[in-house]
C-alpha positions in Angstrom: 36.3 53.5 -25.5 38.5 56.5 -23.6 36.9 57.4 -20.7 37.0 61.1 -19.4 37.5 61.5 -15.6 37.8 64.3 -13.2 40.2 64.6 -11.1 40.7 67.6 -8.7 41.4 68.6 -5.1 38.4 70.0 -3.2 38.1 71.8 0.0 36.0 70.1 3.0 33.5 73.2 2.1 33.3 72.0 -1.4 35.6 75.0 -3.0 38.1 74.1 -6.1 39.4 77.6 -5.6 40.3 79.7 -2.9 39.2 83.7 -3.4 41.4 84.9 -6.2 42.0 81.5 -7.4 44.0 80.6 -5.0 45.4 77.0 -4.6 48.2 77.2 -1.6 45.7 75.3 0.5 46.5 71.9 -1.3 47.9 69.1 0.6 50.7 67.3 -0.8 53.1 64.5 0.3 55.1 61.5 -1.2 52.1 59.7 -0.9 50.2 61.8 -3.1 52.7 62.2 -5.8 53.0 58.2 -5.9 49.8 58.3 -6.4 48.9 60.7 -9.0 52.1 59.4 -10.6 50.6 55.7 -10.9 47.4 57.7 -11.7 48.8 59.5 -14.7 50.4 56.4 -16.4 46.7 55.6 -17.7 46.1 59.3 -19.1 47.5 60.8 -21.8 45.5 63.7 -22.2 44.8 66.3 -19.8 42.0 69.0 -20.1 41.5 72.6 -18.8 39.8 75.6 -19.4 41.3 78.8 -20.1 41.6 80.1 -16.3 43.0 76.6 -14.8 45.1 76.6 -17.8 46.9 79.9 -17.2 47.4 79.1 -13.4 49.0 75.4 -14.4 51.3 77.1 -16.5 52.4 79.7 -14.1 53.9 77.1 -12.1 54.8 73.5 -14.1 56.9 74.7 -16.7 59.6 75.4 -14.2 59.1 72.2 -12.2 61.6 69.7 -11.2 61.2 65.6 -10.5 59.4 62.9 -11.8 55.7 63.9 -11.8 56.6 68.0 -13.1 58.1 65.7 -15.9 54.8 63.7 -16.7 52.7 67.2 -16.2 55.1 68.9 -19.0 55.2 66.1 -21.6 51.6 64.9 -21.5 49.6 66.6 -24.2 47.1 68.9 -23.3 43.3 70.5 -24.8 42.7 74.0 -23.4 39.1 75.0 -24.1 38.9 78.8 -24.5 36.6 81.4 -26.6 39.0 83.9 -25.8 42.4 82.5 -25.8 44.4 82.9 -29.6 47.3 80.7 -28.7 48.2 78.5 -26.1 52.4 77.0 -25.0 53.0 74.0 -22.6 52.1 71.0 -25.5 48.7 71.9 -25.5 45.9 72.2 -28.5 43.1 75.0 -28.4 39.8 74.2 -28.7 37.2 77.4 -28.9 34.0 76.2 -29.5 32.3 72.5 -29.7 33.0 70.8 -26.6 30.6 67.6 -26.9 31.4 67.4 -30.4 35.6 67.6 -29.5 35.2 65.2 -26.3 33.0 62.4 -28.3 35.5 62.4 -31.0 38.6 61.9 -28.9 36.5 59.1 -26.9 35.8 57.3 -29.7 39.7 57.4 -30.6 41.9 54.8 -29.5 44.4 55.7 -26.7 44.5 56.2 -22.8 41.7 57.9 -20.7 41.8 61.6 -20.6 41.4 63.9 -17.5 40.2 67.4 -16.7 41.9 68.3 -13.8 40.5 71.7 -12.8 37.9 74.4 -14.1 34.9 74.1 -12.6 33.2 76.3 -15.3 34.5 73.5 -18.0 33.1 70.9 -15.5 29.7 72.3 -15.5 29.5 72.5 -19.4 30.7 68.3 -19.5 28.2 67.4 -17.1 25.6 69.2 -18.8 26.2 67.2 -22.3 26.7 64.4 -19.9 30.3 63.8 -20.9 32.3 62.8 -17.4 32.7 59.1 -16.5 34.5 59.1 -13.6 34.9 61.5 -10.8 37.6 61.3 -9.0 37.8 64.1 -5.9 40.4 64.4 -3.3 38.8 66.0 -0.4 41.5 68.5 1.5 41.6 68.8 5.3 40.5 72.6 5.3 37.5 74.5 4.7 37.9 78.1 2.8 34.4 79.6 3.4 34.5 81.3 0.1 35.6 80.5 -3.5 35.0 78.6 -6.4 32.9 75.6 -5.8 33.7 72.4 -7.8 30.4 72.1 -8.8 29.8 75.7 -10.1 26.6 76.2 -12.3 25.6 72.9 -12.0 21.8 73.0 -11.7 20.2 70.0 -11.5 20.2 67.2 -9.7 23.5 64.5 -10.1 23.3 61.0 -9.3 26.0 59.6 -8.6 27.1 56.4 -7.6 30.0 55.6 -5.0 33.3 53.6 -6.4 35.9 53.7 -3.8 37.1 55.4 -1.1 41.3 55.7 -0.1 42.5 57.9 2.4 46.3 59.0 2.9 48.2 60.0 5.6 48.0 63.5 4.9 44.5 63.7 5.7 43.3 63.5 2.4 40.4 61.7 0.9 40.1 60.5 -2.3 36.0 59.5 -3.3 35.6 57.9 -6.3 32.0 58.3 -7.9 30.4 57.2 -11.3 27.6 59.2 -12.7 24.2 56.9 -13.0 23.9 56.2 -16.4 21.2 58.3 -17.2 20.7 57.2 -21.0 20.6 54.0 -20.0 18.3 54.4 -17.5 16.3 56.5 -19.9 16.0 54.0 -22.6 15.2 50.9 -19.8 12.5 53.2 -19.3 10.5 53.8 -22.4 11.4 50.0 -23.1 9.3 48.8 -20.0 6.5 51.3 -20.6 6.2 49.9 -24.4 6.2 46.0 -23.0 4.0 47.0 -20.5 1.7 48.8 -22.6 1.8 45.9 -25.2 1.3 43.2 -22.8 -2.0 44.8 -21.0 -3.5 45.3 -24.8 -2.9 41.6 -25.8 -5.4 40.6 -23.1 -7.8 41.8 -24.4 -10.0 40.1 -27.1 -10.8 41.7 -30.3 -14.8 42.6 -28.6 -13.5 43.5 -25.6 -11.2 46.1 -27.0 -13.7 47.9 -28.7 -16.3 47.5 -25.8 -16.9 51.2 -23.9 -16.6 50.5 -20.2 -18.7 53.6 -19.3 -20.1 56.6 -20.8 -17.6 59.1 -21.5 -14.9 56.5 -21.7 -12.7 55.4 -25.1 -12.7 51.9 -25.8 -9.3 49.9 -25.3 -8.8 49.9 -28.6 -9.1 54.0 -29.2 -6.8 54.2 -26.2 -4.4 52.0 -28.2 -4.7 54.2 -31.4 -4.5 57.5 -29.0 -1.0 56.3 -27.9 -0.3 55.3 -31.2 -1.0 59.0 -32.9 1.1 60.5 -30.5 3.9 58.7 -30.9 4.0 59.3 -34.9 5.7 61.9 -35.0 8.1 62.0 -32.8 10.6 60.3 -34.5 10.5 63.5 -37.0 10.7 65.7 -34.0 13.5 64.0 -32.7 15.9 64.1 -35.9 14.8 67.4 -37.4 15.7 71.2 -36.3 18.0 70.2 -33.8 20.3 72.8 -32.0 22.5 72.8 -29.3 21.3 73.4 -25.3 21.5 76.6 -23.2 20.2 75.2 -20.5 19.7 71.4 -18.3 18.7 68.6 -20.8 16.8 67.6 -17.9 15.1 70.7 -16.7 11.7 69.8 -17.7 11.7 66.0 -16.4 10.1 66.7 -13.1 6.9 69.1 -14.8 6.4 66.7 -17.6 6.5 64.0 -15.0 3.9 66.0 -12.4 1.8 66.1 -15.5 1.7 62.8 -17.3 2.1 60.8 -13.9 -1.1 62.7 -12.4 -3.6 59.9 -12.8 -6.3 61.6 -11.3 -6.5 64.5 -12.8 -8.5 64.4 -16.2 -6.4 65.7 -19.4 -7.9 66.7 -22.6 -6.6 65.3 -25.7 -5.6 68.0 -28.5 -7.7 67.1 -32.0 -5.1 65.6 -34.1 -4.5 62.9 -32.0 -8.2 62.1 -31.0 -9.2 58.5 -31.9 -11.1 57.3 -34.5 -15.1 56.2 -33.7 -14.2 52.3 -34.5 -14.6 49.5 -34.4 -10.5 49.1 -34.7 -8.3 46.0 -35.5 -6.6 45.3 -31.5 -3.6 43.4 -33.8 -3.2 46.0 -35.8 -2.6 48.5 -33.4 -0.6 46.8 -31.4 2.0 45.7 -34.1 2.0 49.3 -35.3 3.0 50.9 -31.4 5.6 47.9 -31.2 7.2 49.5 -34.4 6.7 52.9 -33.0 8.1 52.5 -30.1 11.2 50.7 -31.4 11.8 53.2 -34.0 12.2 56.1 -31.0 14.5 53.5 -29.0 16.5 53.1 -32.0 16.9 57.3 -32.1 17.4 57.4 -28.6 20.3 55.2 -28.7 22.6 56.8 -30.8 21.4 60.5 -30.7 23.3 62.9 -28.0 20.2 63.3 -25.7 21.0 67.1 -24.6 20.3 68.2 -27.3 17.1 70.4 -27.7 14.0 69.5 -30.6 12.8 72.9 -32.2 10.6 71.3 -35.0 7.4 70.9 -32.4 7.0 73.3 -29.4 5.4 71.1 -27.0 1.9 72.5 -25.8 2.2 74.6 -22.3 6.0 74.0 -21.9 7.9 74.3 -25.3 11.2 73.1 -26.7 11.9 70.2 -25.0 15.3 68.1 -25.5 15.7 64.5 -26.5 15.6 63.4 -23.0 12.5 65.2 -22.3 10.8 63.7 -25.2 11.9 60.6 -24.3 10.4 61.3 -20.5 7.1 62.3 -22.2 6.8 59.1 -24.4 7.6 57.1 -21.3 5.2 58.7 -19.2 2.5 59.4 -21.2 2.8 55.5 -22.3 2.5 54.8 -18.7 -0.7 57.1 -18.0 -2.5 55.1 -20.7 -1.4 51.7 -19.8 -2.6 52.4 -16.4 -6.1 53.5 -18.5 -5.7 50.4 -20.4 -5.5 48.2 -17.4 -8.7 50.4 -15.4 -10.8 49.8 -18.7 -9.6 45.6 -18.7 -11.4 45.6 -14.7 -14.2 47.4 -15.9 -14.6 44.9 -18.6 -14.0 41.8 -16.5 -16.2 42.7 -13.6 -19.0 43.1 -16.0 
């Protein structure tokens, strides 16, 4: 699959742009053409939004050598709501930017660049789109400008590549965002083993034993996780729109919540548990399905986007990657409650 990197020259003060968009500051030898030349033999698309796009083609057009002749013959996408036409071998694209970039990565071909517009940037790293970032770090610091990372409003993990520096005083840091799907979906699957493997040690009795007064049995725990996990695969595939706003935003609250083991949380009605006694096997072959059906979603759907079929109680529309986080965690809170019940049980 194409990969999508970014590649751009950044201030030591973290600007793409000067004030007024200004780019003299740039650094620029034979050492940094050989490079970007070599560079641009594995791209053979390159990406900008509208205002990088009209300040590229103020000045390439009319470039001589080697490298002006690679930036003029490479075809280019110029993302633009506003734009009606656009020169310089390029393609406009108005609206659908996920939905454009997954198609042409699931094209054959070379790896595709964006190369400035840190606008654009911000909307690809919110539908989690970038690959590679590739960011040559200039010897100057503006003090004002347009930082690289513009709008970008939650947290970023990246993870560190390489490092080259060139004579110029450049530095070129290589990162690769931390796969945060995959991550995701390790997640929910170690919650769902661990939940399953503290529930098959207990004996068909001992799960429907009541530890304590006030307590659920095992078993009703079970059937608790199990009622609130059936319907999320519905909420997960139904009355999906696009996202305004970080896919991830709500992580750390649902998180504060769910992972708050001592604080007591009152279950809503329709997914209260049934008096019992219940079948332990039975239970646990129905989570096992459950579970697997919501990896199955989570592995193919586009996680940003937001679930409007079932405002969540207290905090409500959530994305698929906040569902997912909320089926991980509350898993977790109950395996813990699973495991506190198995002591009780065994020290009895």
């Amino acid at each position: 699959m194409r990969k999508l990197i970014v590649s751009m020259m950044v201030s030591a003060d973290g600007y793409a742009e000067g004030p007024g968009n200004n780019l003299d500051w740039h650094v620029w030898d034979d050492e940094m053409e050989t490079y970007m030349t070599a560079f641009l033999e594995g791209i053979d698309l390159l990406i900008y939004g509208r205002v990088s796009y009209e300040l590229m083609i103020q000045y390439w057009p009319n470039a001589e050598g080697h490298f002006a002749g690679m930036m003029n013959n490479k075809e280019k996408l110029v993302f633009s709501s506003t734009l009606s036409k656009v020169e310089w071998n390029s393609r406009l694209v108005k609206t659908g930017i996920p939905e454009e970039i997954n198609r042409l990565k699931a094209q054959p071909g070379k790896d595709m660049v964006l190369f400035a517009g840190p606008t654009l940037l911000a909307e690809m790293i919110k539908h989690q789109l970038v690959d590679e970032y590739r960011l040559i770090i200039v010897p100057v610091v503006l003090g004002a400008g347009t930082p690289v990372f513009k709008n970008v409003t939650h947290l970023l993990n990246l993870t560190h590549a390489a490092t080259r520096s060139f004579k110029c005083g450049n530095v070129l840091l290589t990162y690769q965002p931390r796969n945060e799907k995959q991550q995701l979906l390790a997640d929910l699957e170690n919650a769902g083993k661990d939940l399953l493997q503290t529930l098959a040690g207990f004996t068909h009795g001992q799960a429907n034993i009541t530890p304590f007064e006030g307590s659920w049995t095992a078993a009703q725990v079970a059937e608790h996780v199990l009622k609130s996990l059936s319907g999320v695969p519905q909420v997960l595939t139904e009355g999906i729109v696009p996202t305004s706003r970080p896919a991830n935003e709500k992580v750390p609250v649902i998180k504060s919540i769910f992972l708050d083991y001592y604080t007591k949380m009152q279950s809503p009605d329709f997914i209260w548990p049934s008096a019992g006694p219940l079948d332990k096997e039975a239970l646990a072959n129905q989570l096992q399905q459950a579970i697997r059906e919501i990896q199955a979603i989570a592995e193919t759907a586009d996680l940003s986007e937001t679930c409007t079929s079932f405002p969540f109680p207290q905090l409500g529309e959530l994305t698929r990657q906040e569902w997912i986080c909320f089926v991980t965690c509350h898993t977790m809170r109950h395996t813990r409650q699973l495991k506190n019940i198995y002591e009780k049980i065994a020290a009895a």
